[in-house]
C-alpha positions in Angstrom: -9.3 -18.1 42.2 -7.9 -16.3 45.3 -9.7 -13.7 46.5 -7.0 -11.1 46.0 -7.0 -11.5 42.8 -10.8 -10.8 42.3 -11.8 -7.5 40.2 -13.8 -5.2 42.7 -17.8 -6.3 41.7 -16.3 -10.0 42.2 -14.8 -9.1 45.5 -18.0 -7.3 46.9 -20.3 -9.8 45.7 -17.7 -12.6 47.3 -17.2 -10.2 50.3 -21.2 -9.5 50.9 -21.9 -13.4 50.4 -19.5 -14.7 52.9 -19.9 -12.2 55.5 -23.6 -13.2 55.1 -22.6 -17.3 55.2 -20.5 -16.6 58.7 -23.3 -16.0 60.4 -25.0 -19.5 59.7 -21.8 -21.4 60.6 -22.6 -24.0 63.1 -19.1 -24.9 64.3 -20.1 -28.2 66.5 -22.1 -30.0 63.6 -19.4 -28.6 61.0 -22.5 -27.5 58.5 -24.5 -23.8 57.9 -27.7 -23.7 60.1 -30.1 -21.8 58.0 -34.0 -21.6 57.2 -35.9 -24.6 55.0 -36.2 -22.9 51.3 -39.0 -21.0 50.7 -40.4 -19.5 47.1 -41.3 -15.9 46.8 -45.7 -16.9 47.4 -45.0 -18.9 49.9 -47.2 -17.6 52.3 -45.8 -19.6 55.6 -43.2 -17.8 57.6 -39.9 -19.9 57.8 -38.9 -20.8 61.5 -37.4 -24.3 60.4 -33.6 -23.8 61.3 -32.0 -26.6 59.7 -28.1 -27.9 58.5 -27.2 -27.7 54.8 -25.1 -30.2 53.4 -25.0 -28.5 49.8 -24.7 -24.9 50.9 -21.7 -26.2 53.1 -19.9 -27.0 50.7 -20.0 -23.8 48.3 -19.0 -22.3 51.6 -15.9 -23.9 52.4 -14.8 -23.4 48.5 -15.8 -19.5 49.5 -13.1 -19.9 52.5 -10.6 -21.4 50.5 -10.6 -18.5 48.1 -11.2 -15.8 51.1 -8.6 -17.1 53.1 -9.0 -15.0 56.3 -8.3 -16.2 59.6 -9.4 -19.5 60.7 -11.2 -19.7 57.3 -9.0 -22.8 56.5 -9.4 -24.9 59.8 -13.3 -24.3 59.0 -13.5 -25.0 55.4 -11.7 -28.0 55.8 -13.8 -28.9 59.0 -17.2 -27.9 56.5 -15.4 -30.3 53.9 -15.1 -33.3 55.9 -18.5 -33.0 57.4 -20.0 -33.0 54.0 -18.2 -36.1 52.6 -19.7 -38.0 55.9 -23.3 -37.3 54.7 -22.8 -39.1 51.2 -24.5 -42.2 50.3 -22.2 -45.3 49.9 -24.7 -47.4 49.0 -24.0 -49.5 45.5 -27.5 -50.6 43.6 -29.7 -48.3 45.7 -31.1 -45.1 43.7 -29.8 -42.4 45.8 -26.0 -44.3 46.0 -23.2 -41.4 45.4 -25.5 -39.0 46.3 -26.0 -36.6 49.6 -28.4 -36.3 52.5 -30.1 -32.5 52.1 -30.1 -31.9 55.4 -28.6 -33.6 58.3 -31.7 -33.5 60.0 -33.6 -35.7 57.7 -33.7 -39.7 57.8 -32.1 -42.5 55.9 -34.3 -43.0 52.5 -35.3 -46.2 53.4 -36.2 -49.4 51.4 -38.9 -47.5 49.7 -37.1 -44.6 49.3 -38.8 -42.1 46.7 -36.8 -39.2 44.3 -37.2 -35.7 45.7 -39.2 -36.8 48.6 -37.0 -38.9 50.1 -33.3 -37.9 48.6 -31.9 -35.6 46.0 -30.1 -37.3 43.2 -29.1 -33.5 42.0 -26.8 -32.9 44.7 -23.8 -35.6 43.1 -23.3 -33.0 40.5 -23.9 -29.8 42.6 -21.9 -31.2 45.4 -19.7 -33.5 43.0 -18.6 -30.1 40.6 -17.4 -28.3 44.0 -15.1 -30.7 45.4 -13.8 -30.7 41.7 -13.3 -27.3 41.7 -12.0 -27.7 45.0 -9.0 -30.1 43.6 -8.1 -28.4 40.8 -7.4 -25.1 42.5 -6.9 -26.3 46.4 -5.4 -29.6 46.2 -2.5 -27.9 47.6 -3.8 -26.9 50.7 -5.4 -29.9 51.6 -4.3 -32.7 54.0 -3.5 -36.1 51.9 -5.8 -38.2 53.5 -8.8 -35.3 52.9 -7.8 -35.2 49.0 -8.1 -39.4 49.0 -11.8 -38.3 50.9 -12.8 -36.1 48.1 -11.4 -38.6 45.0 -13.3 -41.4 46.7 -16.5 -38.9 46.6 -16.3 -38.4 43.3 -15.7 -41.7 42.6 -19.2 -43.0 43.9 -21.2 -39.8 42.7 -20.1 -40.8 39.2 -21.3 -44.2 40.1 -24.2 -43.3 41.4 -25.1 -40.7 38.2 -23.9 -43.5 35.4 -26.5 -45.9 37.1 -29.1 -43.1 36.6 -29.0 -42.8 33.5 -29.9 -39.0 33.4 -31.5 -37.7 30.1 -29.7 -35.1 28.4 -32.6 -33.2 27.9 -32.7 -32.2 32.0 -30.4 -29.6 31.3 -29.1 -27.8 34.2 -27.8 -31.3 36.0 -26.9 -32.7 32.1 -24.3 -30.1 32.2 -22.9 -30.4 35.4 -23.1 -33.8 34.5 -21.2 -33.6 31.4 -17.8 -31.7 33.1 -18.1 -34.3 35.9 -17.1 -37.3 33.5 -14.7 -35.1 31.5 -12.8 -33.8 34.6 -13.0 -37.3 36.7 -12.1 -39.5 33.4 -9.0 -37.3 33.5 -7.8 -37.0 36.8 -8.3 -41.1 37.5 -6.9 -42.0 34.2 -10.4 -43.3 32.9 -10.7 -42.6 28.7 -14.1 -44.3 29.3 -15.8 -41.7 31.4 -14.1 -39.0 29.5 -15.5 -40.2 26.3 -18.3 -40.8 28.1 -18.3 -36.9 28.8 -17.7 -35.9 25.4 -20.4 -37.6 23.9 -23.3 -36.7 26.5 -22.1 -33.3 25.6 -22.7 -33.6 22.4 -26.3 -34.9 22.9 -27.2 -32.1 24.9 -25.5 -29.4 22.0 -28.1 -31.5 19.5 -31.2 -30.9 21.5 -30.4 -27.1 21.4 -29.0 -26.9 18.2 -32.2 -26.6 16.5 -34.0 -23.6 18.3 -30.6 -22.6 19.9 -32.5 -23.5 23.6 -32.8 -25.3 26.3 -35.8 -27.3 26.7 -35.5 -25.7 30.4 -36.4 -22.5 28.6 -36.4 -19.1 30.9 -35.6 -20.0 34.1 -34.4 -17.3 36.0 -32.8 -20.0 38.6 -32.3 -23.0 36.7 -30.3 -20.9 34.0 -28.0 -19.5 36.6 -26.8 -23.2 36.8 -26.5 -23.9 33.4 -24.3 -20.7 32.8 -22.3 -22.0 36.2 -21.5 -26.1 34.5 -21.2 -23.9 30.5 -18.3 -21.4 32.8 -17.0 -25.3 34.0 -16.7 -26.3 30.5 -14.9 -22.9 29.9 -12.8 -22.6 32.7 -12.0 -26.5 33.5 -12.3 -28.8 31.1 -9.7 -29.9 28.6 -11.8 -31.2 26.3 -11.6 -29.0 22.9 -15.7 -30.0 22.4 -17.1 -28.9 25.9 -14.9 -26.0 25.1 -16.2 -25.0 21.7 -19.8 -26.4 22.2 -19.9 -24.9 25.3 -18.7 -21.4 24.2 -21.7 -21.1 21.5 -24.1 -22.5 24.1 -23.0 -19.8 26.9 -23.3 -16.8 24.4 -26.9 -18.0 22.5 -27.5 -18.7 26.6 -27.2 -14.8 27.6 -28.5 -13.7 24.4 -32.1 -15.2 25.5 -31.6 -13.6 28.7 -31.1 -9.9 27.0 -33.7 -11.2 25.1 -36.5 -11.5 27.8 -35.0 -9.0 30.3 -36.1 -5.7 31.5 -33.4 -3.5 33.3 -35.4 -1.1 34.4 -37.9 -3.4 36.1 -35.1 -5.8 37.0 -37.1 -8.9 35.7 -37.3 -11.4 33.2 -40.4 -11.1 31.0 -42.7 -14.8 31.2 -43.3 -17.3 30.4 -41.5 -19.4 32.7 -40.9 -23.1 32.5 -39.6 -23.2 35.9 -39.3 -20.3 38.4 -39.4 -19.8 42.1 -40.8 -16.5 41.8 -42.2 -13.7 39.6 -40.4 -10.6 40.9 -36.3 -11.4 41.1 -35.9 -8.6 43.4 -37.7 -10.6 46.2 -36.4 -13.6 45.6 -32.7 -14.9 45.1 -32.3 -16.3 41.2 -29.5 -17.2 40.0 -29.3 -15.3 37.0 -29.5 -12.5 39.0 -26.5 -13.2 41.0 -24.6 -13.3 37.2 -25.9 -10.2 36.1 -24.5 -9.0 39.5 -21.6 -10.0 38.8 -21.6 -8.4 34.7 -23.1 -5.2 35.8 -22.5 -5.0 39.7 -24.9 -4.3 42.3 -26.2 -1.1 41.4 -28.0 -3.1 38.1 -28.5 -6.4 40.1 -32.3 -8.0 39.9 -31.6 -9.2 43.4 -33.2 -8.9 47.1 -31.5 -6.8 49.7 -29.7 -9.5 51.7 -29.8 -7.2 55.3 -33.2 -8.6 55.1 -34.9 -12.1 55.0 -36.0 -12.9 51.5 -36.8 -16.2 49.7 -35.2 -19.2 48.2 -32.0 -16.9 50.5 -30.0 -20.6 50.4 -29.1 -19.8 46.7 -26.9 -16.6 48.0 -24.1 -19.3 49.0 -23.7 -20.1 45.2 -21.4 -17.0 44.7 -18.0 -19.4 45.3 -18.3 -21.2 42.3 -19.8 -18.3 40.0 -16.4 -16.6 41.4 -14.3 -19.8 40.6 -15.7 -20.4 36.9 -15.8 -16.0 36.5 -18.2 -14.8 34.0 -18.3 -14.5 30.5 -21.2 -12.1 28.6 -20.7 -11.4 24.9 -20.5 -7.3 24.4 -24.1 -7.1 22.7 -25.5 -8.3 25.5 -24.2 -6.2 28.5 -26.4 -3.1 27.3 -29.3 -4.8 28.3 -27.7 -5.5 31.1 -28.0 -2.3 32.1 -30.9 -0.2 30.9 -34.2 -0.8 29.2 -33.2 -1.6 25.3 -36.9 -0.9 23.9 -40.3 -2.5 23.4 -40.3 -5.2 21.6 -42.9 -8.7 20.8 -40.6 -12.0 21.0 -41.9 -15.3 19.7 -39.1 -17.9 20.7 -39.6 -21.7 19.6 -38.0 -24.2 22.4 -39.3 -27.6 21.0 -40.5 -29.1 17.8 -42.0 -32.2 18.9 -44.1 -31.7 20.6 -43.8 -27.4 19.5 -43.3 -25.3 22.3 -43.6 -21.8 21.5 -43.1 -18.9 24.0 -44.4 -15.7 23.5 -43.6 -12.2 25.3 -44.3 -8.8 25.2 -42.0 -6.8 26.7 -43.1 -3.0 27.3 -42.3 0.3 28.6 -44.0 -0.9 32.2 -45.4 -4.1 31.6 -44.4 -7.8 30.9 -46.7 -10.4 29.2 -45.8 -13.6 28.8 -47.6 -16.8 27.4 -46.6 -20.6 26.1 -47.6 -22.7 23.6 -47.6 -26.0 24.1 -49.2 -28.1 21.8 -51.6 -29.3 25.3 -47.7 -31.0 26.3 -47.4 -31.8 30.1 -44.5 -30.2 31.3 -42.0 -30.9 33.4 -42.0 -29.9 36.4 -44.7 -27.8 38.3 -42.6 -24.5 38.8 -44.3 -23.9 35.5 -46.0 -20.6 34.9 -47.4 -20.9 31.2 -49.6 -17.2 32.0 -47.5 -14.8 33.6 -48.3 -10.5 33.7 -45.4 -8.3 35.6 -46.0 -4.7 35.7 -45.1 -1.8 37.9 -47.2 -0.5 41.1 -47.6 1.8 43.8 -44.6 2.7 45.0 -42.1 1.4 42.2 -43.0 -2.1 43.5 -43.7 -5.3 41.1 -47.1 -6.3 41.0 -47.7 -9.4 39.0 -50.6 -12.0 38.1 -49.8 -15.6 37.0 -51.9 -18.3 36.2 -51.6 -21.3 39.0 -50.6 -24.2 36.9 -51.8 -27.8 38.5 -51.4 -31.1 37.3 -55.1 -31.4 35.8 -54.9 -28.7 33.1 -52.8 -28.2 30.0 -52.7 -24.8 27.9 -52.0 -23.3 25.3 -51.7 -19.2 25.4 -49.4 -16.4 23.5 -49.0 -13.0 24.2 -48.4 -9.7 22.2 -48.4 -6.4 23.2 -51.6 -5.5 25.9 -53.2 -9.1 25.3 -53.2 -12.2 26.4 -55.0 -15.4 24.6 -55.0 -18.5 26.1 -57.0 -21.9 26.1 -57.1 -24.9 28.5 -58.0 -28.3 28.9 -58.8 -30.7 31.6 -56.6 -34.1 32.4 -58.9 -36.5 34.1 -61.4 -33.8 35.1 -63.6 -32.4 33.0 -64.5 -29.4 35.2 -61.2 -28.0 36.5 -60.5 -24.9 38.4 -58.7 -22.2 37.1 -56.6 -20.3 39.1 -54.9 -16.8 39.0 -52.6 -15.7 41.4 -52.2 -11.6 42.1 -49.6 -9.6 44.0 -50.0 -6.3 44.9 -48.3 -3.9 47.7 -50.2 -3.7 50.5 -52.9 -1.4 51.0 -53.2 -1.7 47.6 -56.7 -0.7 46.1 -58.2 -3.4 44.0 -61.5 -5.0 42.7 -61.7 -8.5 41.3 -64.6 -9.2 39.4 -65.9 -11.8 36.7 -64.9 -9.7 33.4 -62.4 -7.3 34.4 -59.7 -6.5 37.8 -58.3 -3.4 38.5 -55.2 -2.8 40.6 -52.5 -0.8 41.3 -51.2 0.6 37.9 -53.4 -1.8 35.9 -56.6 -2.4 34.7 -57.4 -6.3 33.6 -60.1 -6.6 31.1 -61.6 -10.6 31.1 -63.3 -12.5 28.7 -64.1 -15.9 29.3 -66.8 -18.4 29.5 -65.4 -19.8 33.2 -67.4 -18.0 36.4 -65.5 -16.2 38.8 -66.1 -18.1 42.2 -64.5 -15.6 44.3 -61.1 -13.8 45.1 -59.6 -15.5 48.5 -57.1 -13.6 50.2 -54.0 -15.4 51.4 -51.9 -14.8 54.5 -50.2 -11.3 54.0 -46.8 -11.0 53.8 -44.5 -8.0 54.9 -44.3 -6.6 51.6 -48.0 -7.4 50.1 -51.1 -9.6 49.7 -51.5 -12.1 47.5 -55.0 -12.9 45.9 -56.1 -16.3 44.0 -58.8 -15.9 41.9 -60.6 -18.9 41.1 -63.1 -20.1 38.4 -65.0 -22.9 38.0 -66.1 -25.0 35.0 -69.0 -26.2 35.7 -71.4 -25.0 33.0 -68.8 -25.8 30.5 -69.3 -28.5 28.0 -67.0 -31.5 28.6 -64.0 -31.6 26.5 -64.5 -27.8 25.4 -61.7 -25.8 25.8 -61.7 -23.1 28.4 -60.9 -19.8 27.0 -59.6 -16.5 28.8 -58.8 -13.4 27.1 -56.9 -10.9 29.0 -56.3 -7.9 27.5 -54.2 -5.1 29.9 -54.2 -1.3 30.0 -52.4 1.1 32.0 -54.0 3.1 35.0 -52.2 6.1 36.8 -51.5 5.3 40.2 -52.8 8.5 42.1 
């Protein structure tokens, strides 16, 4: 989509986003020089300046469709630096896939997933050079248009050999439109049936609950309603069309489900999240509800300012190519605060996942039932309390989930219930994490913390060993809050009840 052409929220959104991306352009290596990613707690200052090979690319779509001067030498400059950092490497695990950085070394004979390469990045990197053919092709030299076929021609190598289960949802989808809209344009019925049925396996995992085992994920849904807009937008297939059309609406219909406009936050639990409060961090979802509502209603960070996971912001290119699509019932939540209200939402059956939410005037309770599952991936926050502080500011508490522990906990309205169980150990610690503005008042003690705008009552047999103060940040402290297990009985589940109330903030 040209830029001209762009209704005004899309146009500031694009406008803001690429005027942000200029200033990262590193015109001698041909990629964006920008921080290493950092979450919301991170509590390590980011000085890392390092070259983006997937941000790159969602930039030179962004200068394709801006189309200001100079923006087409560049993005076809950005283009051809990104195909040379792709893996050409048949039989090895990360073949058809991309270095992350330019900076960081060959994988290596031993080469390990997620430490040593990103097998995600063929379909993040894969969908935008599709979108770049099917609306650029046109300005593009011949011989970088034989590049970008020949790129998609080992990432779908690379991702058959995988064999990526349909349950991983955000990179099924993308997955999905990658072997429709390759199996057409190279003539291939065998990747495009291909396509058709892996989309049908991932419509018969969320047929049952109507969700995504991925299940509130304020980032990782942001990509799944980017590959369900490819489906829309791209594909010719009449199944990703209609299967995808059902899955985008139920999609944003969860979102209104767990979302508070007037706190600008989704309500916990999270299977995966980078953060707990989306105005300090950059979540997807909260770039698409920029781009429903516009700014003014946007759960997102000021970007005059640093702000965490801040790489995401150059994803706006291909939200503006696929354009956005939210069914009318849901844009009033959107907007303002719709009521209080308890949710109880099953994801899974087998094992039953079950998350539970209350979502109040000024506070956010979330809790997951799990059947004592393993989840995952360990952005999972199973315990998760948002309210409001001093100052209008998010506070929050979440319990610190570690691979020793599983849980099960619910929530309803001013209570918490949760138990846990050690893997391997049979004393673990638990750990809650607490935010608060700084210069907060606060006291953390065994059966009850009080902080800004909330009190915490505790019961549980665990001991509190201490509160530990982490590095402060600009906007806050963060506290964890550990208790040990020692005088429990092995094999006993360890019990917390947190039950909430309100305190006026003087």
């Amino acid at each position: 989509m040209h830029f001209s052409n762009l209704d005004p929220v899309a146009r500031e959104m694009m406008e803001m986003a690429l005027a942000w991306l200029d200033r990262y352009w590193d015109a001698e290596v041909g990629l964006l020089k920008m921080e290493a990613e950092q979450d919301e707690d991170s509590t390590t200052t980011p000085v890392l300046l390092v070259h983006h090979v997937r941000e790159t690319i969602w930039y030179a779509l962004g200068l394709l469709q801006r189309r200001a001067a100079s923006d087409h030498e560049r993005a076809l400059q950005a283009i051809q630096t990104v195909l040379s950092y792709q893996f050409d490497e048949p039989g090895k695990p990360y073949d058809g896939t991309w270095y992350r950085l330019s900076e960081e070394p060959h994988p290596g004979e031993d080469a390990k997933v997620w430490r040593d390469y990103d097998p995600n990045w063929r379909e993040f990197i894969g969908s935008t050079l599709a979108i770049i053919l099917l609306e650029h092709e046109a300005d593009l030299p011949g011989n970088l248009v034989a590049g970008i076929e020949q790129a998609l021609r080992r990432a779908i190598r690379g991702a058959l050999e995988r064999r990526l289960p349909a349950s991983y949802t955000n990179i099924a989808l993308m997955h999905a439109f990658l072997l429709d809209c390759t199996g057409r344009r190279f003539g291939d019925p065998d990747w495009q049936s291909r396509g058709e049925a892996y989309a049908h396996e991932i419509y018969q995992l969320f047929e049952p609950n109507h969700a995504f085992a991925e299940f509130n994920a304020p980032t990782y849904y942001g990509v799944d309603l980017y590959a369900l807009g490819l489906w829309r937008s791209y594909s010719s297939s009449s199944l990703l069309q209609r299967l995808g059309s059902d899955m985008e609406a139920r999609l944003w219909r969860d979102v209104a489900l767990m979302y508070h406009a007037g706190m600008k936050n989704m309500a916990g639990p999270f299977d995966r999240a980078y953060g707990m409060d989306m105005q300090s961090y950059a979540s997807l979802i909260g770039l698409w509800i920029w781009m429903a509502t516009g700014k003014e209603f946007a759960p997102f960070p000021d970007v005059s300012r640093p702000f965490a996971h801040q790489h995401d912001f150059a994803f706006v290119p291909c939200y503006i190519a696929v354009g956005v699509s939210v069914p009318d019932d849901v844009l009033p939540h959107l907007r303002s605060f719709q009521g209080e209200r308890q949710v109880v939402r099953t994801i899974t059956n087998h094992p039953r996942r079950v998350a539970h939410a209350w979502v109040g005037q000024h506070i956010l309770l979330g809790g997951e039932e799990t059947e004592y599952s393993k989840p995952a991936s360990n952005q999972f926050h199973p315990i998760t309390i948002q309210w409001v502080g001093e100052q209008g500011r998010i506070c929050w508490i979440r319990l610190v989930y570690h691979t020793n522990i599983v849980i099960n906990a619910s929530a309803e309205k001013n209570m918490i219930t949760c138990n846990i169980r050690g893997v391997n150990d049979d004393h673990p610690d638990i750990i809650f994490r607490l935010f608060t503005p700084a210069g907060s008042r606060l006291s953390l003690q065994q059966d009850r913390w009080q902080v800004s705008g909330l009190t915490v009552d505790v019961d549980t047999h665990a001991t509190l060993d201490g509160a530990i103060q982490a590095t402060p940040t600009s906007g806050g402290s963060y506290y964890d809050m550990r208790y040990t297990t020692d005088d429990i009985v092995p094999g006993t589940a360890i019990y917390f009840v947190l039950t909430t109330r309100a305190v006026a903030n003087s």
